[in-house]
C-alpha positions in Angstrom: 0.3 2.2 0.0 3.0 2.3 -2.4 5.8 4.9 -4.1 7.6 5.4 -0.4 11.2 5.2 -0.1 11.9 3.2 -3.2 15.4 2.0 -2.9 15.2 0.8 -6.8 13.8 2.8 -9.5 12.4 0.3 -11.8 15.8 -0.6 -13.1 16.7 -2.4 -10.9 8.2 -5.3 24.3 5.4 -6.8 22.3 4.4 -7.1 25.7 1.2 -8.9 25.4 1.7 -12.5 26.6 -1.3 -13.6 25.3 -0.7 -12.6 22.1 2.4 -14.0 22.2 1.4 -17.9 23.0 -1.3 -18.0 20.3 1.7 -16.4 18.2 3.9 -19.9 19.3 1.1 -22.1 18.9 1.3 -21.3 15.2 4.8 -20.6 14.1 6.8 -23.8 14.0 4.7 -24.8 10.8 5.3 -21.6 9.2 9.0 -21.8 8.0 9.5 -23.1 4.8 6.6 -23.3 1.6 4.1 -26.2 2.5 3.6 -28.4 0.1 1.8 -30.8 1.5 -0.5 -28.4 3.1 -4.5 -29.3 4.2 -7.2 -26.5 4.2 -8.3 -25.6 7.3 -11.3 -23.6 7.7 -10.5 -20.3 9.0 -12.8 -17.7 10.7 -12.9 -14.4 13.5 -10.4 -15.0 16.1 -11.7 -12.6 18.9 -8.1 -12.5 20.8 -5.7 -12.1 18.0 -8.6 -9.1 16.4 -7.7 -7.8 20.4 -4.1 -8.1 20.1 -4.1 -5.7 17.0 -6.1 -3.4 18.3 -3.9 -3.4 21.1 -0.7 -2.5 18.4 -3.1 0.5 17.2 -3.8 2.0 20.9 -0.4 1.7 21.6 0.5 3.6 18.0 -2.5 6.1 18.4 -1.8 6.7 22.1 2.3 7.4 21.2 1.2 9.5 18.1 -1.3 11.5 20.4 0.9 12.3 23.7 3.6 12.7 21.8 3.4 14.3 18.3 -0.4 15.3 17.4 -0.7 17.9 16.1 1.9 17.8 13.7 2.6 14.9 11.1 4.6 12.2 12.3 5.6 10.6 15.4 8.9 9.9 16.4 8.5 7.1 18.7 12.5 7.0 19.9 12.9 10.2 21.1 9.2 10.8 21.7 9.5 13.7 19.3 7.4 14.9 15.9 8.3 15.9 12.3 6.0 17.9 10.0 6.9 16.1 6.7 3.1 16.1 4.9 2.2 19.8 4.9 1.9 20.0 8.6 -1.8 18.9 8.7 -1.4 16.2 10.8 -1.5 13.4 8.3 -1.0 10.5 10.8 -4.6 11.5 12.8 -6.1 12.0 9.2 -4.5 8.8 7.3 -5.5 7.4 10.7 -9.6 7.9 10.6 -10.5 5.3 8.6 -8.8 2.7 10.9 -10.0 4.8 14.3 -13.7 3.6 13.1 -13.0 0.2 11.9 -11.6 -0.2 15.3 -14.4 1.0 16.7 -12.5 3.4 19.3 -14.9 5.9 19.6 -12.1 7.8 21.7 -9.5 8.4 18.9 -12.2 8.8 16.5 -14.1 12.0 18.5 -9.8 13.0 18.7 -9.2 12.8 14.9 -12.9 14.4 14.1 -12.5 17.2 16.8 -8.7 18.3 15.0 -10.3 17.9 11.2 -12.2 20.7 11.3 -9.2 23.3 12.4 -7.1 22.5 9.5 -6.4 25.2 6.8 -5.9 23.5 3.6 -5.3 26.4 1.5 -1.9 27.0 3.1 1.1 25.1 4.8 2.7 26.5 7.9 6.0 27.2 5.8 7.3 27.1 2.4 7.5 23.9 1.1 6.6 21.5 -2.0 4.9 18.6 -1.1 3.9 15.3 -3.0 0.2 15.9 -4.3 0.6 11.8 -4.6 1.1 11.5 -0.9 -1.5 14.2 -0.1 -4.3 12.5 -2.2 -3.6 9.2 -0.7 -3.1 10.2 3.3 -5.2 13.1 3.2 -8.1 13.2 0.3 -8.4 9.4 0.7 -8.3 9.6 4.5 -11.6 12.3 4.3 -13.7 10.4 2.0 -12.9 7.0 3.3 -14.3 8.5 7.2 -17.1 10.0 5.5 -18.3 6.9 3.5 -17.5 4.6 6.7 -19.5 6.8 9.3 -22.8 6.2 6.7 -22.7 2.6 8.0 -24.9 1.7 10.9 -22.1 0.5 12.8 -20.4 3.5 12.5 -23.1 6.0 12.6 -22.7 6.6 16.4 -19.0 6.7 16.9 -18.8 10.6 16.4 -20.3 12.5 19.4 -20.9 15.6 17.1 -22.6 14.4 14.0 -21.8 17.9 12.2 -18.4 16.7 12.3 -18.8 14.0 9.1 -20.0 16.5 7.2 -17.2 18.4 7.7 -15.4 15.8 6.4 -16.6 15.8 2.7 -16.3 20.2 3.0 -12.4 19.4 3.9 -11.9 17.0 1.3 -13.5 19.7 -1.5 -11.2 22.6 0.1 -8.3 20.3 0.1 -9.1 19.4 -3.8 -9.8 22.9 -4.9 -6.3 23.7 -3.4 -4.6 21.0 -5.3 -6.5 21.4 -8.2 -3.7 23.5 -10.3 -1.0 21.0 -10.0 -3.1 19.7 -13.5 -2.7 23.2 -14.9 0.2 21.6 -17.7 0.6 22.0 -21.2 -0.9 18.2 -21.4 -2.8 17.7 -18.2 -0.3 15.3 -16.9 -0.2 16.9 -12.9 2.8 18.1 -11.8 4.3 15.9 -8.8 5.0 18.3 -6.3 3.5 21.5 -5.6 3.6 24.1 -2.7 1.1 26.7 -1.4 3.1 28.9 0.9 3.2 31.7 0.0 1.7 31.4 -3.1 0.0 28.2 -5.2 3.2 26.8 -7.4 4.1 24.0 -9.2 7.9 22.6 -9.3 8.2 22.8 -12.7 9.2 19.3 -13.1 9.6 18.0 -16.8 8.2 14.4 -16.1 5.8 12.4 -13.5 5.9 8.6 -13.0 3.3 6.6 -13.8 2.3 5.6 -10.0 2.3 9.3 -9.1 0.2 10.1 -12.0 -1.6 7.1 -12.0 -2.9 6.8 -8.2 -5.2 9.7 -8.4 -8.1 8.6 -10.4 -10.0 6.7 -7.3 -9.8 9.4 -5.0 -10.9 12.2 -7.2 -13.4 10.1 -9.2 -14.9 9.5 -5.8 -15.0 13.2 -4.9 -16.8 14.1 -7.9 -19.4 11.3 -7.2 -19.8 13.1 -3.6 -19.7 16.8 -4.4 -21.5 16.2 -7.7 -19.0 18.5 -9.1 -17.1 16.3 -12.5 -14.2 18.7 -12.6 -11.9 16.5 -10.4 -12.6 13.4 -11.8 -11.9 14.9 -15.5 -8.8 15.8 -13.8 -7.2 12.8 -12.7 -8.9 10.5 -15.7 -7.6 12.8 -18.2 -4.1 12.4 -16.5 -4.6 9.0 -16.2 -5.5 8.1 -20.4 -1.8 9.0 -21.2 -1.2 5.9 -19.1 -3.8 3.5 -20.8 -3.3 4.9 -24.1 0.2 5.0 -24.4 1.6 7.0 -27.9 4.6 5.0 -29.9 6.5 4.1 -30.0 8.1 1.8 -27.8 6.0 2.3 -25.1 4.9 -1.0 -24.0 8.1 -3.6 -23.9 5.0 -6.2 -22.9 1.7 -6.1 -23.4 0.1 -4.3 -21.0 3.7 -3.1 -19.3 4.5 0.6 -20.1 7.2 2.5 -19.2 8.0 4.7 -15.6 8.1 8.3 -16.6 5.9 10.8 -18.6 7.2 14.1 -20.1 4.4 16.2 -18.6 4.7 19.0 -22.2 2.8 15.9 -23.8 2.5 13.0 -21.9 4.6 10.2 -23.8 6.7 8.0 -22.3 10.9 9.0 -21.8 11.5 4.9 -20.9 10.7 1.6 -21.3 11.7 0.1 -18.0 9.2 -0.7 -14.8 7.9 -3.4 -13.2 5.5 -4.0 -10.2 7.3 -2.0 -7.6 8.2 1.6 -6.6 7.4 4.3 -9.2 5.1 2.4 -11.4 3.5 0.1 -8.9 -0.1 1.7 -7.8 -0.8 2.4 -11.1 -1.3 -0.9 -12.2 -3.3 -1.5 -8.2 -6.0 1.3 -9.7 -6.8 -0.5 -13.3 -8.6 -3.5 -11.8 -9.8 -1.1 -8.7 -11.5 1.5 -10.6 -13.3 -1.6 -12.8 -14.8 -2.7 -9.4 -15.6 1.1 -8.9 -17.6 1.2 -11.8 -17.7 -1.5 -14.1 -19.3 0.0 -17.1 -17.3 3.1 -17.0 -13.7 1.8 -16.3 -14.5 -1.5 -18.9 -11.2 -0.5 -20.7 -8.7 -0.2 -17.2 -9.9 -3.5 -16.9 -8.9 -4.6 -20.4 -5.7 -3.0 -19.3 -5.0 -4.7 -16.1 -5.2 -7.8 -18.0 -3.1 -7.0 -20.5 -0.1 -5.9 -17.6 -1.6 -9.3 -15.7 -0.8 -11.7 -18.1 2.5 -10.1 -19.4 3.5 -10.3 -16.2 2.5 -13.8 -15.8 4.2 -14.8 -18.8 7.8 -12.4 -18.5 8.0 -11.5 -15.1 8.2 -14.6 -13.3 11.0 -15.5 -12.1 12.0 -18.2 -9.4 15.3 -18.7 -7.7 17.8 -20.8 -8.5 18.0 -21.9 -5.3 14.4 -22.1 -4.0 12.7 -22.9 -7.2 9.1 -23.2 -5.1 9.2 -19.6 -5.0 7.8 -17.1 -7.2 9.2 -13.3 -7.3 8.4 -10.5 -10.0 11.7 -8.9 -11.8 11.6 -5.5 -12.9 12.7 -5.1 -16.8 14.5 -2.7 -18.6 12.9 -3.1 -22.3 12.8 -6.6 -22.6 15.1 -7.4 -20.0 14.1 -8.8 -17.1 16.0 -7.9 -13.8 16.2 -10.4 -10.6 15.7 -7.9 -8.0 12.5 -6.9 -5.7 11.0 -4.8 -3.5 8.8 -5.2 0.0 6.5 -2.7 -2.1 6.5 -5.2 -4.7 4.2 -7.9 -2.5 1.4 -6.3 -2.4 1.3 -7.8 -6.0 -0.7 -10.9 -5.0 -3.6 -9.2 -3.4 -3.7 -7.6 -6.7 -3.7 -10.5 -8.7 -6.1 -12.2 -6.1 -8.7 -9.2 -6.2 -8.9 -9.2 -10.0 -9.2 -13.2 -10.0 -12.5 -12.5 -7.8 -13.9 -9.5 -9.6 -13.2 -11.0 -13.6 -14.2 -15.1 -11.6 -10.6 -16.4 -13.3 -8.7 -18.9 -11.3 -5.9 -18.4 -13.4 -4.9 -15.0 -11.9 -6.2 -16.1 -8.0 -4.0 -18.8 -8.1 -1.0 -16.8 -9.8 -1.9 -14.0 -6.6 -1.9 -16.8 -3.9 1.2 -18.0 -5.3 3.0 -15.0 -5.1 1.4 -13.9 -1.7 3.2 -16.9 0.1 6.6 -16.2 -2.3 6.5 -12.4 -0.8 6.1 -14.0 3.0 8.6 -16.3 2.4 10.6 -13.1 2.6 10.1 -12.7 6.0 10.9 -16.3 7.1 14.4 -15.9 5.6 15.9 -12.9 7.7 16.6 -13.1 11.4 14.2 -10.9 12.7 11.2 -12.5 10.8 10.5 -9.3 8.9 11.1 -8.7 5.1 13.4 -6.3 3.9 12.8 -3.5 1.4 14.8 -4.8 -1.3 16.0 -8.0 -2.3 17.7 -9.7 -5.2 18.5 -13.5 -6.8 19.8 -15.2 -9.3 17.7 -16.7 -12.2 19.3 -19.6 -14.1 16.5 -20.1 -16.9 17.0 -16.2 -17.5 20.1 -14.6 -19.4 22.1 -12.4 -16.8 20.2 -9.2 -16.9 23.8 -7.0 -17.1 22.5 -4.3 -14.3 26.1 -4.4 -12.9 25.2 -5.3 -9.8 28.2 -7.0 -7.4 28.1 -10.7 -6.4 27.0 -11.5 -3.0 29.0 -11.3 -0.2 29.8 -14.3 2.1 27.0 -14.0 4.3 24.6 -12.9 1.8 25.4 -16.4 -0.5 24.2 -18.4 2.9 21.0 -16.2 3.3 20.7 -17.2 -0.7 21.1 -20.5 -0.3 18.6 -21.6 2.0 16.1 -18.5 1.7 16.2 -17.3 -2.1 17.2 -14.0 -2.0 19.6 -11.7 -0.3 18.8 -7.8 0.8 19.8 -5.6 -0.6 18.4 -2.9 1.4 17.5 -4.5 4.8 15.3 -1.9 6.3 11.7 -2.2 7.1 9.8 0.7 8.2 6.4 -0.9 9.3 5.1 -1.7 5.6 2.0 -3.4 4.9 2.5 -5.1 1.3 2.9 -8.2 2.6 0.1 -8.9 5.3 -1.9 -6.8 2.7 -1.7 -9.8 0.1 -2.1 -12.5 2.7 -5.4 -11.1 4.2 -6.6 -11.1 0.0 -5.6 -14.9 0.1 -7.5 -15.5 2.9 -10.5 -13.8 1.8 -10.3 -15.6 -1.2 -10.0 -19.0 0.1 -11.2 -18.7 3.8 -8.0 -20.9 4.6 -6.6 -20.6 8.0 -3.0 -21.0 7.1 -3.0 -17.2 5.6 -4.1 -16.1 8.9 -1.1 -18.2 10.7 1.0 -16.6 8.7 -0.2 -13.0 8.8 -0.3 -13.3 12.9 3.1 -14.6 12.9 4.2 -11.8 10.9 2.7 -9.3 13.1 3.9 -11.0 16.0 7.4 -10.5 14.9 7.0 -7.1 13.7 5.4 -6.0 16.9 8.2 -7.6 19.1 11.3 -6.2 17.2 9.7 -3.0 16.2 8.1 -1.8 19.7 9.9 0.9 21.2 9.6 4.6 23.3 6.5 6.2 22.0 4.8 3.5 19.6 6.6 1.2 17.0 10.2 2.6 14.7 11.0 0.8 11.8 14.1 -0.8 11.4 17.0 -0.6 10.2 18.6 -4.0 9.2 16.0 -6.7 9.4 18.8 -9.7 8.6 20.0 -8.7 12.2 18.4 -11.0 15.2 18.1 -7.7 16.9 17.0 -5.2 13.7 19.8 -3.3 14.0 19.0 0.6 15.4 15.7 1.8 15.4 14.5 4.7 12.5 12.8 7.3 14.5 10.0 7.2 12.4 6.2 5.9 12.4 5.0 6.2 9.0 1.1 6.6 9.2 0.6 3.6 6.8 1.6 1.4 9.9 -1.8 2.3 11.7 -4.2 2.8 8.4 -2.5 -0.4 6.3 -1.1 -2.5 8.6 -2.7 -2.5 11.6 -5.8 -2.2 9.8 -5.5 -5.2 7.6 -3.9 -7.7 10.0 -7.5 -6.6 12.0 -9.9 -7.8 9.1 -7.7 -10.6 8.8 -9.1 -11.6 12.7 -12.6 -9.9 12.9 -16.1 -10.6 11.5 -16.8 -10.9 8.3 -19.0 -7.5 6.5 -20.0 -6.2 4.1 -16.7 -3.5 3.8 -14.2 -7.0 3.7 -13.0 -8.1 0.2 -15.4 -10.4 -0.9 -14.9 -14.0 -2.9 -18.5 -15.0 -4.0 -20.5 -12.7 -3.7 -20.9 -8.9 -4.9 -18.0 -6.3 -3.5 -19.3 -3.2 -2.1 -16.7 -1.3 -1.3 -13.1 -0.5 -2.9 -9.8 0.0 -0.9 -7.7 2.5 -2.2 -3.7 2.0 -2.1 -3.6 3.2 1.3 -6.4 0.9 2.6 -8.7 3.9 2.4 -12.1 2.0 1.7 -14.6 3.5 -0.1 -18.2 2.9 -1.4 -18.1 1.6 -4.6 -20.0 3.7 -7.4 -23.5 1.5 -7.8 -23.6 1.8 -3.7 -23.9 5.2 -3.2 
């Protein structure tokens, strides 16, 4: 999932002992980029597969005792916050995950709760991100009802008139968000609120991420309803994107701009990159071509466009760690050493649109990234990366963001790890482990694996606390600084859930290298049946 607490805009008692000596057996080869590295064939790992669903029981248990109904645990204090429209977005993101966990428990919870929600209204007066709602919530409904058609999900729920419910939730919930389109050029506004009365913020641009990360979601709701309305929505929404009016728009090929004027959809900058604001945009192009292929032909022309711009002026590598490969952000043609933790999700990307298009240009540009972004994590104290980072590029003119020196302490971290934060929280992200399990579906090579269980292993250690898990808030600390008193429902329905396929058996909802994809993962892991499948 992307567009959460950007810190940039574009310019710029893991008590399980167990778990904890497989974690060892692995890590002292995982410190620095391999070079000299063997494959090794990797496959299901029954205890580590345990260990995660462990980390979710714990998380769903803490979220359950503790916060459900409301939004979002606070696993400190053992308290809640109502932050996503008060429908209890951490049990709904959470669905998806419940099944592929099999936890027939948590999923009769979450399935029992769906029904009593009222998505017509909030409890108070509030706007809300319709981006956030149609990724936790719309995608959180149709991922559950596409999962529980599967044989080994048909049996989970112990009231089977409970799945339909879930497709009649996801229509009421669309119909209510439906006149957050109603603009002068169709372009949605980005935040809305229904209490008391359906209104939109009167915002005079979107970003392309917000506007952009809709078109799954509701393309798949029309497929299931039969009803095209909300797919003309979000695709009409979404050709301001991919057909961008000049000029200026695109400093790259491919590469447009961050914000639209929603009066008539043209661009207001030329800056971006493959991080917060602009990011899932970019994710949906290749995503919706493996939807459909015949219909979304040109958002595949598209992502390869932004693919090899980025390939050929986005690259960047530090001057200290030159085996490393990072993305800058750019400002026109100016390209801008800094980085994101949102920004690593980037090589599944790349990796996914290698397997669908068979070009071993972009999987190997994807892998090489995927271990860049990790490397992230091996350079801080805790083993965790941090939100935002920054280096120096010689072979790149200084990119004049005004942006101080490093400290002292910060010009060590860059000298031996390649970047220095520059925001050094983490708040249980999945970008990272999300590219490494796409390199090792791609290659079936055990070292992505090592790698993603070491990360878990030290997020699970430094992050485990009162209810569940709390993000963090300096990750260059050995101890991670104070706890946030926050479990963002990403950590069970992206994190948790990828670091689980990354252990499990192989079928037929994994990303798949070889043979036909089935299914499509939205950018909050939400799969979903792909278009020829249904």
């Amino acid at each position: 999932m992307r567009l959460r607490y950007h810190p940039y805009s574009p310019l710029i008692l893991f008590g399980l002992a167990a778990a904890r000596s497989l974690a060892d057996s692995t890590a002292s080869t995982l410190d620095g980029a391999d070079t000299t590295h063997t494959h090794r064939k990797g496959g299901p790992d029954a205890a580590k597969a345990r260990a995660v669903k462990d980390a979710y029981l714990i998380s769903w248990n803490g979220y359950y005792d503790h916060a459900f109904p409301d939004d979002t645990l606070q696993p400190v204090t053992n308290g809640s916050v109502n932050d996503r429209s008060s429908w209890g977005v951490t049990a709904v993101d959470s669905l998806s995950a419940a099944i592929i966990f099999q936890d027939a428990e948590s999923v009769n919870q979450i399935l029992e709760f769906i029904p009593t929600i009222d998505f017509t209204t909030t409890r108070r007066s509030e706007f809300f991100s319709l981006f956030e709602t149609n990724i936790r919530y719309v995608g959180g409904l149709l991922s559950a009802y596409d999962l529980l058609s599967l044989p080994q999900y048909r049996n989970l729920p112990e009231n089977k008139t409970h799945v339909e419910t879930l497709l009649k939730q996801a229509v009421s919930l669309g119909n209510a968000l439906k006149f957050a389109f109603d603009t002068p050029s169709g372009v949605p506004d980005p935040s809305i609120q229904l209490n008391p009365a359906p209104r939109r913020s009167g915002a005079l641009t979107n970003n392309i991420a917000e506007a952009g990360t809709l078109v799954l979601e509701w393309t798949r709701l029309s497929d299931l309803t039969g009803d095209p309305s909300y797919a003309a929505l979000a695709q009409k929404a979404e050709s301001y994107i991919l057909h961008p009016a000049p000029p200026s728009a695109e400093p790259f090929p491919g590469l447009v701009g961050t914000h639209l004027r929603i009066a008539d959809g043209r661009f207001t900058d030329t800056s971006g990159g493959w991080s917060g604001l602009t990011d899932s945009f970019y994710e949906y192009l290749i995503k919706m071509y493996l939807y459909d292929p015949d219909q979304f032909a040109f958002y595949k022309e598209r992502w390869m466009a932004a693919a090899d711009s980025t390939m050929r002026y986005l690259v960047s590598h530090p001057s200290t760690r030159q085996d490393i490969t990072f993305l800058s952000l750019y400002r026109g043609t100016t390209t801008i050493p800094v980085s994101t933790h949102l920004a690593s999700f980037a090589g599944g990307n790349f990796i996914l649109g290698g397997l669908l298009l068979n070009e071993t240009k972009y999987v190997d540009f994807g892998l090489r990234l995927a271990e860049s972004y990790y490397q992230t994590y091996r350079g801080t104290a805790t083993g965790i990366g941090p939100e935002a980072f920054r280096w120096f590029d010689n072979a790149k003119p200084p990119s004049g963001d005004n942006t101080p020196p490093p400290t002292a302490e910060d010009a060590a971290s860059y000298a031996s790890a390649g970047f220095w934060a520059t925001a050094r929280q983490y708040i249980l992200r999945p970008e990272t482990v999300e590219s490494l399990y796409h390199a090792y579906r791609a290659t079936g090579d055990a070292k992505y694996q090592d790698m993603a269980w070491r990360a878990f292993r030290d997020v699970a250690r430094a992050a485990r606390v009162g209810g569940a898990y709390a993000g963090l808030a300096d990750v260059t600390g050995a101890d991670g600084g104070r706890f946030l008193d926050r479990m963002e429902s990403f950590w069970i329905t992206e994190t948790l859930k990828y670091l689980y396929l990354l252990f499990t058996e192989d079928s037929e909802i994994q990303v798949q290298a070889g043979r036909p994809n089935m299914w499509v993962y939205g950018t909050e892991a939400q799969p979903y049946r792909i278009r020829s499948n249904r």
